[in-house]
Structure formats: C-alpha cells, structure tokens
C-alpha angles and dihedrals in degrees: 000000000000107000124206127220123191125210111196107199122207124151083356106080097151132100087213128089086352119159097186086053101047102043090056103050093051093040095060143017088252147029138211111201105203138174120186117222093217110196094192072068086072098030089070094045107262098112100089129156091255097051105043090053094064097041095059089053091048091050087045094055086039091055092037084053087048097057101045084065095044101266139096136213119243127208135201139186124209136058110340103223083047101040087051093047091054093051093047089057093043101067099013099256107200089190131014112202123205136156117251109241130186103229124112087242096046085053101051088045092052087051092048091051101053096048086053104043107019116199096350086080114096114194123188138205132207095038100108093026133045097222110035108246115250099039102087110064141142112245119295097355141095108242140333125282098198129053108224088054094053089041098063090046087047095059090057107061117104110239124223116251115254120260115225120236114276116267098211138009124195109204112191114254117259097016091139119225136195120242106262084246082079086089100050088072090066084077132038114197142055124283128218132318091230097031110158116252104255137237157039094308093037090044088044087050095049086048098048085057099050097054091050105042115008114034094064082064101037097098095055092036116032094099097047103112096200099040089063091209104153109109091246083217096130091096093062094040090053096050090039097239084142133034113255078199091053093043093057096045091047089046092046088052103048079052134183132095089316107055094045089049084056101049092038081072101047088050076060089060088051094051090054087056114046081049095050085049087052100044105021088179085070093095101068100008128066116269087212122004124211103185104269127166100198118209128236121229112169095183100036081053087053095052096043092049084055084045085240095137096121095248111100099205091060093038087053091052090045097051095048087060102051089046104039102024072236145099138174114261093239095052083053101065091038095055092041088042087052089044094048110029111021095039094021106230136168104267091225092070086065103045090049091051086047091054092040082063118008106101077201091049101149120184086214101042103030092044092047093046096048088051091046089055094045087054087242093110144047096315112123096203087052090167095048101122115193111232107216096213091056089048088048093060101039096045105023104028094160094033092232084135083062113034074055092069106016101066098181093066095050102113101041106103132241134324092343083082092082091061106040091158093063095056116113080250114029118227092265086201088050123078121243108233114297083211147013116255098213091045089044095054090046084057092053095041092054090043099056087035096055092235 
C-alpha cells in the first residue's frame, strides 16, 4: 500500500537543512509539498508589495527545485488549517509535517491544525531558528530578558547537523494545484525599485560570497554605512530560503573575529524569538512599559517616513528603505531612536511603517528591535538616545552613506554633508531641522522622568 505524506512549507521555503522536508519524505512513498496563500495573511497587514514579491521568487525557485527531483509544489488559497486538512483527505495523508513557529498567527494555525488532524500532525522545531525557542532558558523561568545571559546559554547548545536536499520526491498523480500567481493577489502595488532577487539559489549565492569575501572583515566593518558591509542575508533568513542552523556552523567553522561578530547576530534573532514565543503580546504591547504618553505629530511622522526631517543621516536611512525594502542595521536604530526618542513618537508608527516596506519585515525581530530602541523592551540602557550628528561622525565620517541616497547633497563635500543648514547658502532642495535636538532630548528626559 503506497502511503502520503504532506509538507506544508511556510518561512521555510528552501530544499536545504529542512526538517519539514526531510521528515516527510522519509516518513511516506510519496510527498505533497504544499503552501498555503492565506489571505488572512493580507487581511492583518503582512501582505505587502515587497514582500510578496519576494515571496513569489522565492515559490518559483522552491517549485523549479521541486521538479528537478520529480516533484512539484502545490499551491493552494483559502484558509490554511482548512486548506491543509483538505489536502490531507484528499490524498490520505497518514502524517503532515510543518515548522513551529512564535507568532500569534503561527499559534493559532498549530492549534487549528491539531484539532483538526490529531496525531497525524508533526511539528518540528529548529527549522526557522537555529536554537529552538524555548530551550534555552534561565532556571525556572520561560525564557531570558536580557540578552548577554542568554548569549552565553545560547553558545552552548549542540546544533543539530545539517540535512542535505532530497534527491528525489515523489508527489502523488491529479492533486490539483493554483498557479503560483495566485500570490501575487495578496498585494496591490508595485515594490521597490532595488528589491533583492528571491529565493534559495539567490539566498545560497549571496551566502557563498559572503564567506568568502565579506564575514573575515565583519567585525571591523559591519557598522560602516557606506561600506555596506553587513551579509544582507536577513531576506533569505525571514522567509526561510537559508538555514539559520547551516549559517552558524559554517560561520563557526570559518572562524576568527569575523565569524563570531556574525553569529553573535543571528543568536539576536533567536533571542527575539524565544521572547516573542514567551510574551506573544510583544508584538503590539510594551515588554516593559515605562509610562509613556506618546505625542502625536501628523506632519513631523510624514517627514520622518520621506526621510525629509532635515537631518541627513536619518533621511538617508529613511530613503534606503523606500527604495531597497532594506536598511543597514545601523540606519535602523538611528531612525527609530530619532521616531521614538527625538520626536517622541509611539514605537509602534514606526514598526508598522518597517513591515509596510522591509522584504525582511519579522513580527519577532522587527517588533523587538523597535521596542529595544524605544526603551520599552529588552534594552538595559532603556533612556540611551542616539544623537544623529555623533553617529554621523562615527559611521559615516566623510558622509559618502548619505551623499549615496540623498541626491541633493551630493555635492556638498565631506563631512559638511551631515549639517546643510549650516553652509554660507543652505541646500534650497534640502529641509532645515523639524526639531532641535537639545530641546528634543529635554522632552524625553522629562518624559521618562514624569516632570
């Protein structure tokens, strides 16, 4: 008797170190890959043009992967537990396979499904994560609060060993699958102009270049704006096109300064993680609230989302976003450090704006960022504001980060480029200040401090 396995893909869109994958081609004669165009996806916001671009490169290298080993990817619209069950009738699925995942979404889903499938339901760990969350965790406690503590823990779990790519999948005959343009209705409108190719193949090349030429200078570079020397490999990490699980064990074992630097950041995006999974309301209500009563500035907001506020570090921040889906890590505290803390603005204005663009917007790692930086999160310094004229001169000296994507400083030399305003003849093309810096960190400070 012939058996039928289903793995139903989600943020793991790779054929590479999957789990999901793996367990249910060797569980079963035959395999249906599935992903699920879940329009509840759109309906809360997450279906965005960016996004959804990526994603459908990323399906389309999936399904191309699929068929050189015999198999196909099928896709289906609707409601996903219900979408999954009917698939699992359909051809008799004895197991469905899927990764666990911490969002709200992923939750409700999980619980869906094994109502719906009982035991039949496999769910694994360690597939969007490197570290599963949950495992690493103080004594007597869910999860950590603070990131060194759950660093150190962190480097001491034994990861598992990488799984090769299936050489062959059997997909049963007649289960009847969507064109993959079926994905490009969850967003109307056009992404950016810059937007990364998506993808495994895409994601592996990325990753091939930056072993070899990018992670021995990471420690020294990673927070040189111009020199764009981060890996930009997050894309392909939040839609699960590489293994966060094959990225630290080929770090670890290039080795040096580098390397440690490197997977010192992913172990970040596990810490997100295993906090998101903890405190699921994380992701719209303060971590830790400190009292504030955030103003409301309509116009400042819009200045700050064209990247017009008058300060060329931020607008330069602002502007890589809107034209990549994409900013340096570095730009992104700076311009959430200027929202929340120099105009004083809810943290959750600027996450939204981040997940209406980012192509690597995460509910675990852009909400806990932007509530690190707000001082509402896990940040133990939750007061430090981040002066955009200091940053200017410690990560963009010579202002070549900003002459790049603010064209109408581009002439102006060196480091004068960071303070138009204060040229004999002001950049008539370029904003003054929408606010004054001095006067913008005494309004924080009595804020936080309840004057």
């Amino acid at each position: 008797m012939t058996t039928t396995s289903i793995a139903v893909f989600t943020s793991d869109l790779r054929l590479r170190d999957n789990p999901v994958l793996h367990a249910a081609v060797r569980s079963a004669d035959q395999v249906v890959p599935l992903f699920v165009v879940d329009r509840r996806v759109a309906a809360a916001g997450f279906a965005v043009p960016n996004r959804v671009a990526f994603l459908r490169d990323a399906l389309a290298d999936l399904d191309a992967g699929l068929r050189e080993r015999g198999g196909r990817l099928v896709v289906r619209t609707g409601d996903a537990v219900e979408e999954i069950r009917r698939v699992a009738g359909e051809v008799g699925a004895g197991s469905v396979h899927i990764a666990g995942g911490v969002s709200g979404f992923a939750g409700r889903r999980e619980a869906g499904l094994r109502e719906a499938l009982g035991s039949a339901l496999q769910v694994h760990g360690a597939v969007l994560t490197a570290a599963e969350p949950g495992t690493v965790a103080p004594s007597g406690k869910d999860h950590y609060a603070v990131f060194t503590p759950y660093y150190r823990a962190w480097q001491g779990v034994e990861l598992r060993r990488p799984l090769a790519a299936p050489r062959g999948v059997r997909v049963p005959s007649g289960v009847r699958s969507e064109p993959l343009t079926a994905v490009s209705a969850l967003a109307s409108g056009s992404p950016s102009p810059g937007l990364p190719e998506g993808g495994e193949r895409a994601g592996r090349r990325r990753l091939t270049a930056w072993l070899r030429s990018g992670l021995g200078a990471y420690a020294d570079r990673h927070d040189d704006l111009a020199g764009d020397a981060t890996s930009r490999l997050s894309p392909y990490l939040h839609f699960g096109c590489l293994s966060p699980v094959e990225l630290v064990r080929r770090a670890r074992e290039s080795g040096g300064p580098g390397a440690d630097a490197f997977v010192r950041q992913l172990a970040w995006r596990d810490f997100h993680h295993q906090v998101l999974a903890a405190r699921p309301d994380a992701s719209h209500t303060d971590y830790r609230p400190r009292g504030d009563r955030w103003r409301s500035d309509e116009t400042a907001v819009a200045a700050w989302k064209a990247g017009r506020t008058g300060y060329p570090l931020v607008d330069a921040g602002m502007r890589q976003l809107a034209a990549e889906g994409w900013m340096h890590n570095r730009a992104r505290l700076l311009v959430a450090s200027f929202l929340t803390k120099t105009l004083y603005v809810d943290w959750r204005v600027g996450a939204r704006h981040f997940l209406d663009l980012l192509v690597d917007g995460d509910v675990a790692n852009n909400q806990l960022n932007w509530q690190w930086v707000a001082g509402t999160g896990t940040d133990t310094r939750p007061n430090r504001v981040l002066n955009p004229l200091s940053q200017a001169r410690r990560f963009d000296l010579d202002g070549a980060y900003v002459r790049r994507w603010v064209p109408e400083l581009a002439d102006i030399p060196g480091r004068q480029v960071h303070t138009p305003w204060k040229l004999p003849t002001p950049v008539s093309s370029y904003p003054p200040p929408i606010v004054d810096l001095a006067e913008a960190a005494a309004r924080f400070h009595d804020a936080r401090h309840g004057r």
